[in-house]
N, C-alpha and C positions, 0 to 999 in steps of 0.2 A: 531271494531268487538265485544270485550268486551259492547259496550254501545249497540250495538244490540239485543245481548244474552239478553241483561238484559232487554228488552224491551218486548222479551218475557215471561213474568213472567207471564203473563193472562192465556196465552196459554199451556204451558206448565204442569202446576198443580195446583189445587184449594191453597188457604192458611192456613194455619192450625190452627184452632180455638183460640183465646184467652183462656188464660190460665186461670183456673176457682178456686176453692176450694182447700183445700186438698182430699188427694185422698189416700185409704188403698186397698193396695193390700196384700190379704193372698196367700199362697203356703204353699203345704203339705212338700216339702223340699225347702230348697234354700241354693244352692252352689254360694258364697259370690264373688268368685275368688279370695280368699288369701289361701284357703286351708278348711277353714271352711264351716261346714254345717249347719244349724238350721231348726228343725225341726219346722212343725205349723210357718211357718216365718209370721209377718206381717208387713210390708214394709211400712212406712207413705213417700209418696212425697207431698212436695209442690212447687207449680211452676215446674220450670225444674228439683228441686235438690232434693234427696233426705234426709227425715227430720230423721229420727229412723229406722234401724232394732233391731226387738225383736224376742224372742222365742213367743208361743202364749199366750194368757192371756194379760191382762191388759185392761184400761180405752182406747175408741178411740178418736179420734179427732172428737167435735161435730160438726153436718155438714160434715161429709166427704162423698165422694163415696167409696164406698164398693166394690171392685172388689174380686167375688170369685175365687181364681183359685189355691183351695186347691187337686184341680185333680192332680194338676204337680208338675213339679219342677221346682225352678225358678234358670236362670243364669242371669250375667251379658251382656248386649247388647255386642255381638261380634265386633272384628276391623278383618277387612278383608283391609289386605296395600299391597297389589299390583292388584289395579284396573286399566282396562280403559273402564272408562263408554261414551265416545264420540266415542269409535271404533264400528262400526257397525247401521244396524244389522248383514252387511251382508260386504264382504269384494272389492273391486276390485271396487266400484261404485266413480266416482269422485265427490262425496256427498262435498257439502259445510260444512262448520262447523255452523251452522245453523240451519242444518236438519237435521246432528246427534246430537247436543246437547237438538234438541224437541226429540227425538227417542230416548235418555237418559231416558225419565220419567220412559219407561217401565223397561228397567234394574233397574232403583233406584228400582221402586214399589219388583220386584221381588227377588234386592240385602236385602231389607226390609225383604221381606217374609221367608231369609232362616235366619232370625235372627242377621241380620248384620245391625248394626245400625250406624257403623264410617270407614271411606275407607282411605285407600290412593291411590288415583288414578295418574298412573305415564307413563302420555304421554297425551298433544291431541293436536290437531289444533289451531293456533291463539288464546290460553288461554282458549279455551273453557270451559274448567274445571275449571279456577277462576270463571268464571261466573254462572257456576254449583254450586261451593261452595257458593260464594256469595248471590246468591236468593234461598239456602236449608236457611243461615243465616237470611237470612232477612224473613224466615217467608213466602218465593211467592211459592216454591217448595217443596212439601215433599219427602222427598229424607236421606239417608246418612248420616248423618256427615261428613263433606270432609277434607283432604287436598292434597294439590294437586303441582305438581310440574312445572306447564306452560309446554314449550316447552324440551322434554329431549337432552341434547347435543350429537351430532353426527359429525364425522371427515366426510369432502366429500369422496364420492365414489358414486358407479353405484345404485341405490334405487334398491329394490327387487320390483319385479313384481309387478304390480298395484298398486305400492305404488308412490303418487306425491314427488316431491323434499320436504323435509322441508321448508316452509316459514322462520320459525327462528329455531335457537337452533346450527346452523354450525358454529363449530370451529374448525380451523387447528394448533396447536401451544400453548404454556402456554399460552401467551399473550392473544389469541384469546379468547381461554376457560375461562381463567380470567374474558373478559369482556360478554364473552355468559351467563356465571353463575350469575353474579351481574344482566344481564339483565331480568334473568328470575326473582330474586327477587324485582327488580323494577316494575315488574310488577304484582307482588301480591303473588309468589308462596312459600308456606310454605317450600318444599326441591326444591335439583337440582340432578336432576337424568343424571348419563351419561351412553351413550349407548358404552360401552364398549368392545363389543364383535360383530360378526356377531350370527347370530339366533333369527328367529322369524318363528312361523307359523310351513312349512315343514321345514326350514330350520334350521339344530340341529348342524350346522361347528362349531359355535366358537371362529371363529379367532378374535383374539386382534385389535383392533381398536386404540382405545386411549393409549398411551405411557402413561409408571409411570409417565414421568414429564409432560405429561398433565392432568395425572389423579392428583397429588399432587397440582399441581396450583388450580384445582378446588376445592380438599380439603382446601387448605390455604384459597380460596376467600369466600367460604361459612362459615367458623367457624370463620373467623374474620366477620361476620358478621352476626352470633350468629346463624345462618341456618345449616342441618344435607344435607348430601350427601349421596346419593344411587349411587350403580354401578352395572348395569345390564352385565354380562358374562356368557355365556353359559359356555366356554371353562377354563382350570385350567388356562393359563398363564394370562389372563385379573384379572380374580380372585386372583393370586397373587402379579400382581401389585398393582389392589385396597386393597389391606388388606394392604401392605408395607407404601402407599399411604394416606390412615388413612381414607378410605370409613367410614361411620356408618352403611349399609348395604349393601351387597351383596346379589344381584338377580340372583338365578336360577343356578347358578354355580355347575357344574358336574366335576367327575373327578378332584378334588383337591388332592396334597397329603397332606400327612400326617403335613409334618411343614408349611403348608398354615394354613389348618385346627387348628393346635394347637397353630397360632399365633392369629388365629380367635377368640378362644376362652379367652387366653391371654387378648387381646385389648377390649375385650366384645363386638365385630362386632355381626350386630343381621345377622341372613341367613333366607333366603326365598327363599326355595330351589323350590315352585312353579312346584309340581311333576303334578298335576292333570291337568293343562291345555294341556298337551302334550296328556293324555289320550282321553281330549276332542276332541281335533286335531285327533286324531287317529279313532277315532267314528265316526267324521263328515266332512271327509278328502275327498270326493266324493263330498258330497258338496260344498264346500269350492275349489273345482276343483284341487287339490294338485295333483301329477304329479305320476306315478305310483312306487312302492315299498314304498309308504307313509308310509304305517302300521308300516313295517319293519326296517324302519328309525327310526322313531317315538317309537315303545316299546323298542327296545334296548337303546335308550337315557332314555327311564324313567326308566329302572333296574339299568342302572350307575347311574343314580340321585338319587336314591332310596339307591343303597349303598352307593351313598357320603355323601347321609342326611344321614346315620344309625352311618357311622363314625364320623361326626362331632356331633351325639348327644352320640356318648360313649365317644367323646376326652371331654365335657363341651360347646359345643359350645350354643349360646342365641338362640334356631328358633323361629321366628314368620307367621304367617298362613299368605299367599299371596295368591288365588286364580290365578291370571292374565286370573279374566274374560275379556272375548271380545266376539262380536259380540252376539251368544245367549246361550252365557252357564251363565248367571246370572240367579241366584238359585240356581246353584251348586256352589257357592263359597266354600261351607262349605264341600266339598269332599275331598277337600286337608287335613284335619284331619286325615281319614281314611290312607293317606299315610305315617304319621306321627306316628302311630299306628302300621302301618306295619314296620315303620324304632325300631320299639323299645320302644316308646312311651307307659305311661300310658293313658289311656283314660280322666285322670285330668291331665298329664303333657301334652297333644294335646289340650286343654281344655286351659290351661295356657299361648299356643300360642298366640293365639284369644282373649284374654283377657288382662291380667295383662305382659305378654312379649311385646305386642304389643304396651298398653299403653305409658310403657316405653321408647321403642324406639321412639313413638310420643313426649315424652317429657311431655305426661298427665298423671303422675299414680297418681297424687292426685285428680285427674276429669273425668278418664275413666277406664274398666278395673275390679272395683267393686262394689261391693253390700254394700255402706256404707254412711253414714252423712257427707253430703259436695257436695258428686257425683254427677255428670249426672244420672236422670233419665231413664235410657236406661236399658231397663230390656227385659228379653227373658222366655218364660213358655214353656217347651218340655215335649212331655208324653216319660215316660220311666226313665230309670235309668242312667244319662248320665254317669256318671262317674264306671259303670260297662259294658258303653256299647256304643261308642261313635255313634253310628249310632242313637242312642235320638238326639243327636245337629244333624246329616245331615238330618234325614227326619222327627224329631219328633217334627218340632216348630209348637206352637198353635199358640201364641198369643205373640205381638214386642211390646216394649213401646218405645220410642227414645225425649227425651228432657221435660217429663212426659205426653205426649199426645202415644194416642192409636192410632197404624197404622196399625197394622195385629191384627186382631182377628180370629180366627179358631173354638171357643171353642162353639159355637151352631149353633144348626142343620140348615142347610143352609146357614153357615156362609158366608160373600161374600171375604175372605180372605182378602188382602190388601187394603187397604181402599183408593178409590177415595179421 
C-alpha cells in the first residue's frame, strides 16, 4: 500500500522548485520564539536553513532575493501535533486509503495556509501518513512537515459507527502491545500512539481501554527503542494510568485531578488538551449526521476540558497546540490557541505552544521552533500584533515559508493564497 501511495507523487502535488540563491527576508517585527523580539528584523536563509538574524542595518548578501514584508511581523513556522490529514473529507464513506491520502493535498495546502508548517499526524489507514511524510520529504508533495505515527493501537471491541475494523494496530495484552508498537516502528513511524480511552467524534464517554500494564509495555517497547509514546484518553482514569505509565504525551484528557495533573507536570508529560475540535464537531454536527443532543454533549465536554487545561496550566504543566483537525476543519488548526488564552494563557505563552513547547516534545528544538542560525527555514508573517492579541496567529497570516521555499503568499493584491 505504502509503494502505491508513493506512486502517486505526480498526482497528488507539483514538486517544489530547486532551491535557488540566498534569500533576505525583512519584517518590521519578529518574534524569534525564545521570548525575543527584533525590530527591522532581517532574516538571511540559505537553502532550507537559516544563515543570520539581525536587527536592521547592515551589508546583504550579494545576489540575494529581497523579500519585503516589513508590513508584519514575523513568527516561527507553527507545529500543530495532533493531526489526521488522511481522515476525510467527509466521514462514514468506505474511501480506500488511496483517495484520502490524494484528498490530503487539500488539507496540507490549507494546514499551510493558517501558518502550520510541521504536524504530527496521529492515526491513518495502512501507513498512509508514512507515505504523506515520505513524498512531503522527498520533494514530490508540498505539504507539512510530518511525523507520523502509522497505525494507533487499539484493544478489540465493537468500532463506532462507520468506522471499518482496523487493518493493524490490534492489541490485547502487554505482549500483544509489545509487538503492535515495535510494528508500527518497523514500519517507518516516528511515535506510537495508543488509543486509550473510548471518545471520538460525538462520542465524549471516556472509558479506559488499554490497562496500565498494557499502557507501560508500550512505554518500555518504544523508549527502548529510542521512539516517544502518545496516549489518547478522553476520560481521567486512562489519563492516569498513562502518566503512571511513563506516556510523553497525553491527548485530550478531561477531568484529571489534581495528583494526575501535578505528576504531569513533575514527569514533564507534554498535554494536548485539543479543546477546539470538539467545538468544530459542535458546529458541523448536522452534518457530520451526529445523533441528536450533540450540541449539548459536546459544549459541556469542552468547559470540563477548558477547566482541566486551566488547571494544569496553574499546576506547571508543558501544553503543546494539537488542533485534532479531521475531515474540513484544516485552517482552523490554529483556533485551539484562542482556547489556550481562555484557560489563562498569555498570548506569547499560546504562542510558545506552537512553537518552542512543541519542538521540544518532537525532540527538534535545535531545528524547529525558532527564528535562529542552524534552523529550518519555516517562517510565518501575520498583520497585527500577535503577542497583544492572539487572534494575529489565527486569522492574520500573510505569507508561509516551510524549508526556505514560498508556499503561502497573501501579501498583493489578488494574491492566489497557497500556492499550487
Amino acid at each position: 500500500m505504502r509503494k502505491a501511495l508513493l506512486c502517486l507523487a505526480a498526482c497528488l502535488g507539483a514538486a517544489v522548485p530547486a532551491l535557488a540563491g540566498p534569500k533576505v527576508i525583512r519584517f518590521g517585527k519578529l518574534w524569534d520564539g525564545s521570548g525575543r523580539v527584533v525590530t527591522n528584523a532581517v532574516v538571511v536563509v540559505e537553502g532550507d536553513r537559516i544563515r543570520s538574524v539581525e536587527g536592521g542595518g547592515g551589508p546583504l548578501p550579494r545576489d540575494a532575493e529581497v523579500i519585503d514584508l516589513s508590513a508584519y511581523t514575523g513568527l516561527p513556522g507553527l507545529i500543530d501535533a495532533h493531526t489526521h490529514l488522511t481522515y476525510g473529507p467527509s466521514p462514514g464513506g468506505n474511501r480506500g486509503p488511496i483517495v484520502n491520502a490524494f484528498l490530503a493535498k487539500d488539507a496540507m495546502k490549507k494546514t499551510l495556509a493558517a501558518g502550520v508548517t510541521t504536524v504530527r499526524d496521529m492515526n491513518a489507514v495502512d501507513y498512509a501518513d508514512v507515505a504523506l511524510r515520505d513524498l512531503v520529504n522527498m520533494g514530490e508533495l508540498i505539504g507539512p512537515r510530518m511525523f507520523v505515527v502509522g497505525c494507533g493501537l487499539r484493544v478489540t471491541r465493537t468500532p463506532f459507527r462507520g468506522a471499518p475494523v482496523p487493518s493493524c494496530g490490534l492489541a490485547d495484552g502487554p505482549d500483544e502491545v509489545t509487538r503492535a508498537a515495535r510494528q508500527q516502528l518497523a514500519a517507518g513511524a516516528d511515535w506510537v500512539k495508543m488509543f486509550g480511552s473510548t471518545g471520538s467524534g460525538q462520542d465524549v464517554t471516556g472509558f479506559q481501554t488499554f490497562t496500565f500494564e498494557e499502557m507501560k509495555a508500550a512505554a518500555e517497547a518504544v523508549h527502548a527503542l529510542g521512539k516517544r509514546l502518545a496516549i489518547h484518553s478522553y476520560g481521567p482514569s486512562g489519563a492516569k494510568d498513562a502518566v503512571r505509565a511513563g506516556a510523553d504525551s497525553i491527548e485530550h484528557a478531561t477531568d484529571m485531578d489534581d495528583e494526575t495533573i501535578a505528576e504531569m507536570a513533575r514527569r514533564g508529560i507534554y498535554y494536548l488538551p485539543t479543546i477546539d475540535h470538539n467545538r468544530y464537531y459542535a458546529d458541523n454536527g448536522d452534518t457530520l449526521g451526529y445523533a441528536p443532543g450533540y450540541k449539548e454533549r459536546l459544549n459541556d465536554f469542552i468547559q470540563r476540558n477548558l477547566e482541566t487545561a486551566s488547571r494544569a496550566r496553574k499546576a506547571g504543566v508543558r501544553f503543546v497546540m494539537g488542533s485534532d483537525a479531521i475531515y474540513t476543519m484544516f485552517g482552523e488548526n490554529t483556533r485551539e490557541l484562542g482556547w489556550f488564552v481562555k484557560a489563562g494563557m498569555t498570548p506569547e505563552q499560546a504562542l510558545m505552544t506552537a512553537t518552542r513547547n512543541a519542538a521540544e516534545m518532537l525532540g527538534m528544538e535545535k531545528s524547529l521552533g525558532a527564528v535562529k542560525p542552524g534552523y529550518f527555514a519555516d517562517l510565518v508573517a501575520v498583520s497585527g500584533e500577535p503577542l497583544a492579541d492572539i487572534g494575529a496567529v489565527i486569522s492574520g497570516v500573510r505569507w508561509v515559508m516551510t524549508g526556505g521555499q514560498v508556499v503561502v503568499d497573501k501579501t498583493q493584491p489578488g494574491h492566489p493564497g497557497a500556492r499550487e
